[in-house]
C-alpha positions as CSV (number, residue, x, y, z in Angstrom):
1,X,23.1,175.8,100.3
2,X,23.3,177.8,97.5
3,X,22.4,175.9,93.9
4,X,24.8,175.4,91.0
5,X,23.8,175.7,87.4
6,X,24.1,172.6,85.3
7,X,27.2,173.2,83.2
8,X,25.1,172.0,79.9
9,X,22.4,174.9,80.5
10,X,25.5,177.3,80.7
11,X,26.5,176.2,77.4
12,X,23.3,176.3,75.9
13,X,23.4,180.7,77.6
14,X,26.9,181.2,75.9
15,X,27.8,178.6,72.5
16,X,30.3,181.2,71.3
17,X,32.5,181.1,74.6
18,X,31.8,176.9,74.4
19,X,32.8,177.1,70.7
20,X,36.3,178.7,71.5
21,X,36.6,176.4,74.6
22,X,36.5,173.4,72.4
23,X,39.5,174.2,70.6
24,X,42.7,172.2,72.0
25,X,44.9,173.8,74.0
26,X,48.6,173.8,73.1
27,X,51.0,172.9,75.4
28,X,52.9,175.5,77.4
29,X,56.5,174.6,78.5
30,X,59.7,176.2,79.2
31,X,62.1,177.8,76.4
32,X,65.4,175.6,76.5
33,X,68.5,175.4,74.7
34,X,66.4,173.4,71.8
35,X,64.3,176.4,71.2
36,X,66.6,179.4,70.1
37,X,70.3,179.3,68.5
38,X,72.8,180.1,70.9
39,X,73.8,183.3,72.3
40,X,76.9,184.1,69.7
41,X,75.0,183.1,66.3
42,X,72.2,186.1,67.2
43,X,74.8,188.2,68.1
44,X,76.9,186.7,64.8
45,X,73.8,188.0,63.1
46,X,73.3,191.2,64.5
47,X,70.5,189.9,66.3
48,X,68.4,189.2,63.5
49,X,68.0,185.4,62.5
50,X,69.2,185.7,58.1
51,X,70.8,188.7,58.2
52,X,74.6,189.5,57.4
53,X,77.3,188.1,60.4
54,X,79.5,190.6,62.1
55,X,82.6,189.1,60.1
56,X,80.8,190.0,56.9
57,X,79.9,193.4,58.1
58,X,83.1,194.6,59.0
59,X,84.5,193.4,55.4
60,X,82.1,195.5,53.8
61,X,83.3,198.3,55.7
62,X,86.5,197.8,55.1
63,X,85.7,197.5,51.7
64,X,84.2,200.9,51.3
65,X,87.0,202.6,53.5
66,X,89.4,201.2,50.5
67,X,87.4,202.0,47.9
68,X,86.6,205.8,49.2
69,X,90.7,206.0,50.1
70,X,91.3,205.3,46.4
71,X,88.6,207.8,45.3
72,X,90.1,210.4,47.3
73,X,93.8,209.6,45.9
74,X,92.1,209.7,42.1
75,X,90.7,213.5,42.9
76,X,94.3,214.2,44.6
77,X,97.0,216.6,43.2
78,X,99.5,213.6,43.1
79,X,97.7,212.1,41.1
80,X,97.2,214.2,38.7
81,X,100.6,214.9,38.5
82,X,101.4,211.3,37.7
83,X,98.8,211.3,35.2
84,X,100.3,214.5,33.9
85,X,103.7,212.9,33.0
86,X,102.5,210.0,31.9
87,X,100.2,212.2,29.1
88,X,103.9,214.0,28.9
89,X,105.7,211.0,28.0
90,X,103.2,209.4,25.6
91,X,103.2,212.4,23.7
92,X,106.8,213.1,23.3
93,X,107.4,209.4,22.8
94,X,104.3,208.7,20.1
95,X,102.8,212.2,18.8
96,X,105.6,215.4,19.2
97,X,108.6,216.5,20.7
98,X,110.3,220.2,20.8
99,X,114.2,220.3,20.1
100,X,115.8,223.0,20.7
101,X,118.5,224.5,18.2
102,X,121.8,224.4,19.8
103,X,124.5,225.2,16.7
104,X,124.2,227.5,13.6
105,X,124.3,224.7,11.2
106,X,120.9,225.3,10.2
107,X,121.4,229.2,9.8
108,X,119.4,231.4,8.3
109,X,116.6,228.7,8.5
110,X,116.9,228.0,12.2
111,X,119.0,230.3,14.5
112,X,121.0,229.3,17.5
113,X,118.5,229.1,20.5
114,X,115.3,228.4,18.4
115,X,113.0,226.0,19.6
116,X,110.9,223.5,16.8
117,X,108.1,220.5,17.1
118,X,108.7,217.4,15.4
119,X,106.2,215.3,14.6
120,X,106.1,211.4,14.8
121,X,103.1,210.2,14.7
122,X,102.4,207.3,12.0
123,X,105.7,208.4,11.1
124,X,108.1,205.8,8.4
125,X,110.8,206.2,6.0
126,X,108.0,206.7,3.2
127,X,106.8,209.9,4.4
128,X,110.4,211.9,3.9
129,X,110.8,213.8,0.8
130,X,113.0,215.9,-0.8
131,X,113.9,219.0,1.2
132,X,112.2,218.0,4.8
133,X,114.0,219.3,8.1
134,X,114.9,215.9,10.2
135,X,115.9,215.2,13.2
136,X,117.5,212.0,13.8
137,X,119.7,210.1,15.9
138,X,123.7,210.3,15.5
139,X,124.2,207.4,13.2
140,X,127.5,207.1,14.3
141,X,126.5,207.1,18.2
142,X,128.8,205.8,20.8
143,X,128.5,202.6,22.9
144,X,125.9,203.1,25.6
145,X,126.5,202.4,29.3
146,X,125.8,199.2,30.4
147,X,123.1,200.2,33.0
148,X,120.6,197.3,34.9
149,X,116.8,197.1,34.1
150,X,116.1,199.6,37.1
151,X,118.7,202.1,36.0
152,X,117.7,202.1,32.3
153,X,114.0,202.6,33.0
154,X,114.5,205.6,35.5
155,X,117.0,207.5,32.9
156,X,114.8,206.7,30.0
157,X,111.7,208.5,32.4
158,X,114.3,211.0,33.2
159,X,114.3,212.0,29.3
160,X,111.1,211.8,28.7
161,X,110.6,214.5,31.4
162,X,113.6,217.0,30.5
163,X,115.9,215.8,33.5
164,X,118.3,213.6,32.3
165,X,120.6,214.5,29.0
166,X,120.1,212.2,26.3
167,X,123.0,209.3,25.7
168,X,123.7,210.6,22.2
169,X,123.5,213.8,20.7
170,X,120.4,214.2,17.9
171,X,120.9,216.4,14.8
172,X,118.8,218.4,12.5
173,X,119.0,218.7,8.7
174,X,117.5,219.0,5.6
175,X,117.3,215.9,3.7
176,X,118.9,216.5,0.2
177,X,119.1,213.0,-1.6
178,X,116.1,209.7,-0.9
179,X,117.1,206.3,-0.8
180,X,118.4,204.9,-4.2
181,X,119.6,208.3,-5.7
182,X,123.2,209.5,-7.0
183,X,124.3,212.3,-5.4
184,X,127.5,214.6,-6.3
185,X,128.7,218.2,-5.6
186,X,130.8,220.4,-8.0
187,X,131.6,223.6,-7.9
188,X,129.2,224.5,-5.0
189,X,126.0,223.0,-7.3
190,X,124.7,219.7,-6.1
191,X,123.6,217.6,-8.8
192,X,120.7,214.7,-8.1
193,X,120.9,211.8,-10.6
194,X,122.4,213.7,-13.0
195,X,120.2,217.4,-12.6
196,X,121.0,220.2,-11.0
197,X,119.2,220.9,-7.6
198,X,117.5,223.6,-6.8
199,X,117.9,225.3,-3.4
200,X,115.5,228.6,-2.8
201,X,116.4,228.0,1.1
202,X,120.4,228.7,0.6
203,X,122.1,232.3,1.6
204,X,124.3,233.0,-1.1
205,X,127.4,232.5,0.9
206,X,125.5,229.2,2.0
207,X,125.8,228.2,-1.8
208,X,129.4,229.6,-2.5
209,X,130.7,227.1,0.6
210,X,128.8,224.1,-0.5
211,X,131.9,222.6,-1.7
212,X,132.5,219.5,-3.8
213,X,131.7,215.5,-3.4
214,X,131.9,212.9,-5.7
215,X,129.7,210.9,-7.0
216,X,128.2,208.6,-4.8
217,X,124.6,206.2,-4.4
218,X,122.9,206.4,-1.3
219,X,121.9,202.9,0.4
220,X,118.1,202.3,0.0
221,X,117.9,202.6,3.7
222,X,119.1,205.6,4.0
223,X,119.3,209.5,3.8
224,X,121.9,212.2,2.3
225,X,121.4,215.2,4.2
226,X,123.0,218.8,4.9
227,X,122.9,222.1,6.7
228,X,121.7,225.0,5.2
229,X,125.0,226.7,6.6
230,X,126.6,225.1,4.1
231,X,130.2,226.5,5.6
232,X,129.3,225.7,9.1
233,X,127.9,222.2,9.3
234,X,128.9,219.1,10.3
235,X,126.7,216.5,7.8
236,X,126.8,213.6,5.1
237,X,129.7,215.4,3.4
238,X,131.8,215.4,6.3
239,X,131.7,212.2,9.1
240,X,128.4,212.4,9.3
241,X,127.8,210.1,6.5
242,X,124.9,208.3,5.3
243,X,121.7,208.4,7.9
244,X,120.0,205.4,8.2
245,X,116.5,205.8,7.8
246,X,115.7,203.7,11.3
247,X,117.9,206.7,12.8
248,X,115.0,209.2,11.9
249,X,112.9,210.6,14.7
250,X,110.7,212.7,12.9
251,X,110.0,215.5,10.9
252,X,110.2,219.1,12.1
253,X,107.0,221.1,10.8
254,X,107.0,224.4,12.8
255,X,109.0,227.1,15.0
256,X,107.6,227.5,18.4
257,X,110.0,230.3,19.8
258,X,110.8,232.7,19.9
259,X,107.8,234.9,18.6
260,X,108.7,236.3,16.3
261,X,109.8,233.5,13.9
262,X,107.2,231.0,14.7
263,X,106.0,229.5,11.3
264,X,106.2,226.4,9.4
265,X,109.6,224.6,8.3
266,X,109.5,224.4,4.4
């Protein structure tokens, strides 16, 4: 029979392989429902226990597709367009306009056809003076259409991009008496408080046809003005009357077209 070794003297041969053996063993047992989340929180989780759930993933998708859609409409031709009238607008609205010269009340200063800017930026009644070319608003404008909010906002965005007529017809002239003074014509010579004014800008068949007015103050709120067709022109002598200064639109500074008369208005 063959002999067996003493389990002490075996220990005494190997004391590493008795030193791990003296460790406790933990207990083995089977994985159950205790053990792991369910099924539909790993998959919830994109199988990774902490990480973002499938719900939140998708939104951020979705939230990237918008944002790149909007990116892609910022860099598109529409949109520059839009933003292109809307720079239009504010400009014509706030900064500078061109009129264009439909009568020959302004002859030989502005012919029939011409085209001017008009500036109005930080423009007020202070900044008019004696002999400017103005563009205003006829002060003796007819009731407007009654139009709804819709309406009103699409014609005024009409103007503003040349496709709709304005409701009243504007005028250009050259101022000729400020707020405050007399004015009074006689025998084709305009007299200003008293003095005789001096007109460098008048044809001489301009000055014969100036005419005669009596005297008369102009309200402090408001401008006497004239053609430099003096024969030809429809102004504060004749129904026109006095222009209110909140009538003003601005100031006309230069001729844009055609060519060959572009220049600054003195």
């Amino acid at each position: 029979m063959p002999e067996i070794e003493p389990a002490h003297d075996d220990a005494r041969d190997q004391p590493e392989a008795a030193l791990r053996t003296s460790e406790p063993t933990q207990p083995v047992h089977a994985a159950n429902e205790t053990d792991l989340e369910p099924d539909a929180d790993l998959g919830d989780h994109d199988g990774k226990p902490g990480g973002p759930t499938r719900d939140e993933l998708e939104h951020d998708e979705g939230d990237r597709g918008g944002e790149s859609a909007w990116r892609r409409f910022i860099g598109s031709t529409p949109f520059l367009i839009l933003v292109a009238l809307a720079v239009a607008i504010l400009v014509k609205t706030f900064v500078i306009q061109a009129f264009y010269i439909p009568s020959e009340s302004m002859v030989p200063t502005l012919e029939v056809g011409d085209r001017v800017f008009v500036s109005k930026f930080m423009f007020d009644g202070g900044d008019i003076a004696r002999g400017d070319v103005i563009v205003f608003e006829n002060p003796n404008a007819a009731e407007l259409p009654d139009r709804s909010g819709i309406s009103s906002a699409l014609h005024w965005l009409g103007e503003g991009i040349g496709l709709a007529q304005p409701e009243n017809e504007d005028f250009i002239k050259r101022v000729i008496a400020l707020p405050g003074e007399t004015i009074e014509i006689r025998h084709n010579v305009v007299y200003i408080n008293g003095k005789p004014l001096d007109e460098p800008y008048l044809t001489q068949a301009a000055r014969d046809s100036t005419g005669d007015y009596p005297l008369h103050t102009v309200p402090d709120d408001a401008l006497f003005v004239m053609g430099d067709n003096r024969g030809n022109s429809a102004d504060s002598r004749y129904g026109l009357g006095f222009v209110p200064l909140e009538k003003v639109i601005g100031k006309a500074f230069v001729i844009i077209w055609p060519p060959s008369q572009m220049g600054g208005l003195g």
